[in-house]
N, C-alpha and C positions, 0 to 999 in steps of 0.2 A: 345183170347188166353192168360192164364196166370191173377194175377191181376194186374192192372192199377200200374204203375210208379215202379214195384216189379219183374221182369221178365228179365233176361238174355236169349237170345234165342238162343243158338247154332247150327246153321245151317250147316250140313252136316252129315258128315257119319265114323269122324275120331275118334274112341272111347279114344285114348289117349288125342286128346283135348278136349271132352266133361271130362274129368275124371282131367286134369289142371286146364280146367273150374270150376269146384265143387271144387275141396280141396282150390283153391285161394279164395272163395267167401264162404267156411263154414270157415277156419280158419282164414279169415278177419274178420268175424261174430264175431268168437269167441273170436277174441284177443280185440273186441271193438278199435282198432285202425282208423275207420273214420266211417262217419254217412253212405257213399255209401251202406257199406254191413250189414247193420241191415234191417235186413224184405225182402232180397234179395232174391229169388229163381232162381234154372238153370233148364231151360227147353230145351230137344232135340227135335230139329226137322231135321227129317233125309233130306227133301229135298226141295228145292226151291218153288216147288208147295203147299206144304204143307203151307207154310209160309202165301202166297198168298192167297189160302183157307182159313183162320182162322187168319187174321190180326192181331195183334201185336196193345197192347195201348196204347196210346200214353205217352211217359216217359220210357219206357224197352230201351232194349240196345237189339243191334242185333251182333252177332258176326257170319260173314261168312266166312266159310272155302273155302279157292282160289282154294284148289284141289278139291270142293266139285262136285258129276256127274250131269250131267243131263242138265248143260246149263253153258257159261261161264260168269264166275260172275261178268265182269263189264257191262256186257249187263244187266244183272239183276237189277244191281245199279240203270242204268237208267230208267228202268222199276217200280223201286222202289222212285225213285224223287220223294218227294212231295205228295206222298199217305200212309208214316206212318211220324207220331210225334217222330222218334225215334235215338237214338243215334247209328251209324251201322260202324261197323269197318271189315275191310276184316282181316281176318288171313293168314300170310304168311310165309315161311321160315322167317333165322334170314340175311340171305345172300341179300336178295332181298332188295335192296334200291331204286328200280325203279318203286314198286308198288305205294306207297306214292303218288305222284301227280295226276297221274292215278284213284286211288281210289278217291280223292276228287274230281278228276274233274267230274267223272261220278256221285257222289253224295253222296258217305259218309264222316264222319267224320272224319277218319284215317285209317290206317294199327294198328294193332299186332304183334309183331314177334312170333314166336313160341322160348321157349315154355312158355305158357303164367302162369303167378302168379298173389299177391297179389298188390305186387307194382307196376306190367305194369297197370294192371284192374284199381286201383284208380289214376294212371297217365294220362290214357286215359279217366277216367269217368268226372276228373276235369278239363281237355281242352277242353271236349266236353261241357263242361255243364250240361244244363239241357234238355228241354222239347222242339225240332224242332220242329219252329214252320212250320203249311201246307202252299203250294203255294196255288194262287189261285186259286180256281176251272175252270174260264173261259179257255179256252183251253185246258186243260189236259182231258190226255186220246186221244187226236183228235190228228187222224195223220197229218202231215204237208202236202202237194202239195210236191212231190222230198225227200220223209224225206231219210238219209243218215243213216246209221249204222254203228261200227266201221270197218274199213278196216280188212279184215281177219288177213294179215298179221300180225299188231299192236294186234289182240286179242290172236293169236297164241304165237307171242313173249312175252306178258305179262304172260300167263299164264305158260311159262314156268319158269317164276319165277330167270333166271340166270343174272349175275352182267358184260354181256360179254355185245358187241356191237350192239346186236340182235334187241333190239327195238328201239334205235339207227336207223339202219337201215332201220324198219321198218316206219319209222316218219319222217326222214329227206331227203331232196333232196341234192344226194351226190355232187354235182355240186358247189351249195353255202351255205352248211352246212342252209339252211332254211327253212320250212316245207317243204311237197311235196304235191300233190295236193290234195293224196285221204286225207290226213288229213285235209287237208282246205276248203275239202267236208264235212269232220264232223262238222271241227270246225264253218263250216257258219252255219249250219244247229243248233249247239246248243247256238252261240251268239246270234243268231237271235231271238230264244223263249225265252232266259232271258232274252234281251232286251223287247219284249214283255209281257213278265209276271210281271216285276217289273218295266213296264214303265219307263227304260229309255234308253238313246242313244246309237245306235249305226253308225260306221262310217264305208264306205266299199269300199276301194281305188283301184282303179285298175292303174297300172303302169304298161309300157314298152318300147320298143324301136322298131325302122323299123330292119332287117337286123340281122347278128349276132354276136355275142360275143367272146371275148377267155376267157379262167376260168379265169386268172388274172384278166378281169377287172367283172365279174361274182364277185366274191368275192370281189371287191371293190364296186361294187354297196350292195354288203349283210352288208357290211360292215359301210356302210352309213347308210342303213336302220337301221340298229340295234341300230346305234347314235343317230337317233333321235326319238327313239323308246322306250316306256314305258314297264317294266313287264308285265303287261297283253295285251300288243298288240300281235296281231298274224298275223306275217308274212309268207307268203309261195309264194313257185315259181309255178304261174298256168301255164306254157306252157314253150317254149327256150327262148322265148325273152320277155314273162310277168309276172308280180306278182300279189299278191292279199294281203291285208291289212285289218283285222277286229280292228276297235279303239273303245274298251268299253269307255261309259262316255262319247265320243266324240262327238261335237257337231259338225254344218260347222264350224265356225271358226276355232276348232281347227285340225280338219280334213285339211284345206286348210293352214293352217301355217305350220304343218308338210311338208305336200309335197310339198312349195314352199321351204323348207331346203334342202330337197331331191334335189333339181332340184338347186339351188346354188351348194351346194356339190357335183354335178357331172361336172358342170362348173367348179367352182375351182380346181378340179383336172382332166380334162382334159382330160374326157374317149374318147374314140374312138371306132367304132367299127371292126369287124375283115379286110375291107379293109383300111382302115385307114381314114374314115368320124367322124365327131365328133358327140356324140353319144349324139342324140337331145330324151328327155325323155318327155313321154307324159303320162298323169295323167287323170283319170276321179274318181270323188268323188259324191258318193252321201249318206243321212242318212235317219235313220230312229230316232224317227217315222215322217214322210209325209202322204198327199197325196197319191193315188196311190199305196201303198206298205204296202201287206198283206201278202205276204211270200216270204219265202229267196230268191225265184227265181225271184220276182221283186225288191228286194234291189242287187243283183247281175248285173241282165239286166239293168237295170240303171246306174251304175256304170260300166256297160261294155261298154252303148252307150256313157257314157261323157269320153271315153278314148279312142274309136274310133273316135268321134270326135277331141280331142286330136290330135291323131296321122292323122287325116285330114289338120289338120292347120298347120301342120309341128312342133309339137309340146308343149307346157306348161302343166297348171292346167284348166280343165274346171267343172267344178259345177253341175252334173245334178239332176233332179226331177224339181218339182215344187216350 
């Protein structure tokens, strides 16, 4: 589709943005103001499939409309992971500041706001780069054992595109402002293949307590966590009285120094649970890659049994796999 490193693809059905699209990339052309838009062509494609049918070469740009019919498009994104070389950006209202994380996390380069010109185009063409490069081929395409998709909700609320509390909502567990499970369904499900696509670590902690809580000390335990927690760690609450922990990079070591912090800092401040017993925290840790551990659901169970064991001993850090 189109030629090689020359091709804008505009995906959807919104004739006012295909029509932004062309007058920003002819009179980019024309004013010779950057190298992007010499030898540039815009090509429509009304629909998703279409796309798919007639692949894209590697170096074009893809710009996809968020309102576009037929499927919602960060499900698309992921479908689109690592089977074009190309630079892809969702279109969005100018209101939406929530698609952004969203959009890259499922696998493009950025967002656009509407309505799009000469200087968004060569803004977004010079932080993307150039030429994405492909994932591996090994695994791709092959579904996983348990693969997880996005929670409806979360797809719902995104694509409604509003600045309210909606996907918020949708993503957080209102108890201790930290993820909630169906997204820690996702999110194991996609740590798990980039750890295995680009060999390397991952770490998958499972934390909790016998008994129950009051939100006070709920959001002191969120609160700890978060302290000893990196930007890309992903914390969430799997049940009342457990958590789940994905540590990119992480090895054992640093998987087991975390939560030996964890487990000072509830000591130190002196939780309790809702009868008034001191709230004994138990930890099971295990990584990839091992041994044993070929899909998410055996870095999970493993990690499930070194924390019931945990919570056997009456409590710490235990270690499990091989």
């Amino acid at each position: 589709m189109g030629d090689a490193l020359r091709t804008i693809h505009v995906v959807g059905h919104d004739d006012a943005l295909l029509a932004q699209v062309q007058n920003a990339v002819g009179n980019g052309a024309q004013e010779g103001r950057d190298e992007y838009f010499q030898g540039w062509r815009v090509q429509h494609v009304p629909t998703h499939d279409m796309l798919v049918s007639n692949p894209p070469a590697p170096g074009d740009v893809l710009l996809i409309d968020a309102w576009a019919r037929g499927r919602n498009v960060y499900e698309f994104l992921r479908q689109l992971a690592g089977r074009t070389r190309c630079r892809t950006f969702v279109v969005v209202e100018e209101r939406n500041s929530l698609a952004e994380p969203i959009a890259r996390f499922c696998g493009a380069s950025g967002v656009m706001h509407r309505p799009l010109n000469a200087t968004k185009l060569r803004a977004a063409f010079e932080m993307a780069g150039g030429v994405s490069p492909a994932l591996p081929t090994e695994h791709r395409g092959q579904a996983d054992r348990g693969e997880f998709v996005l929670p409806e909700a979360l797809l719902r609320h995104i694509s409604a595109g509003t600045e309210d509390r909606s996907l918020v909502t949708a993503l957080i567990d209102p108890s201790t402002g930290l993820f909630n499970f169906a997204f820690l369904n996702y999110k194991l499900d996609e740590e798990f293949k980039r750890a295995r696509r680009f060999d390397m670590p991952l770490a998958c902690v499972m934390l909790g307590f016998e008994g129950q809580a009051t939100s006070e000390v709920l959001h002191e335990l969120a609160a700890i966590f978060l302290s000893v927690s990196r930007d890309t760690d992903v914390i969430g609450r799997f049940d009342e009285s457990s958590f789940l922990f994905l540590l990119p990079n992480t090895g054992p070591d640093g998987a087991e120094i975390m939560a030996r912090r964890v487990v000072q800092a509830g000591e130190e401040r002196g939780l309790r649970d809702l009868v008034g017993d001191r709230l004994e925290l138990a930890i099971g840790i295990t990584n990839f890659p091992q041994r044993g551990i070929v899909h998410r659901d055996d870095l999970y169970r493993i990690a499930r049994e070194a924390y019931l064991e945990a919570s056997r001993i009456g409590g710490g850090v235990v270690v499990g796999g091989a």
